[in-house]
C-alpha positions, -999 to +999 in steps of 0.1 A: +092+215+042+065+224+063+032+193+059+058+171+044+061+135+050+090+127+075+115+105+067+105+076+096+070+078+089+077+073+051+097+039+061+068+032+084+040+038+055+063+020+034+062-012+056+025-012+058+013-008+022+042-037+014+033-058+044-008-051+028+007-059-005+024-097+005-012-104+023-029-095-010-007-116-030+003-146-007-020-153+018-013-179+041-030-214+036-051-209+070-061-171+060-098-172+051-117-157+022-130-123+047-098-119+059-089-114+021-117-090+012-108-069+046-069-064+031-087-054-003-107-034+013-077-014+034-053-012+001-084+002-017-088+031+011-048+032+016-046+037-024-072+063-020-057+084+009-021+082-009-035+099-043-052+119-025-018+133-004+000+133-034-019+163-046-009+185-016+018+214-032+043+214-001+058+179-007+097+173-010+110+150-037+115+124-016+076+124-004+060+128-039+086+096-050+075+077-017+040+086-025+041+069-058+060+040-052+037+033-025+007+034-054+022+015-077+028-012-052-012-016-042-019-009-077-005-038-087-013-062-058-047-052-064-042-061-098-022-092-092-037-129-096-037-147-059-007-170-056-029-202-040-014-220-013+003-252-026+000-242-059 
């Protein structure tokens, strides 16, 4: 399908918003408090540019389900209480 989402850029995408995802949820003891606002900041725009592609008509199956698994995985980190280091 022509403007569709390739299958190794998908698992690439995929890797990113779930690598974003782990840094929103578990930071590591040293990260600091902008480096958590930055990540926040990136799944916030990430979210936005994925509902926004996810409205384009010439997707595949495959795309639209990568599209919103990928949502629903910042949506909820977003969401998610911070797991504290040590705690």
């Amino acid at each position: 399908v022509k403007g569709d989402i390739s299958s190794p850029r998908r698992e690439l995408q995929r890797e990113h918003a779930s690598k974003l995802a782990a840094g929103l949820m578990r930071p590591g003891a040293a990260s600091r408090a902008d480096a958590r606002s930055l990540l926040r900041h990136e799944a916030q725009a990430l979210l936005a540019r994925i509902k926004l592609a996810a409205k384009r008509a010439n997707l595949s199956v495959e795309a639209r389900a990568h599209l919103a698994d990928s949502s629903e995985t910042l949506t909820q980190a977003l969401a998610a209480r911070l797991a504290r280091a040590g705690a």
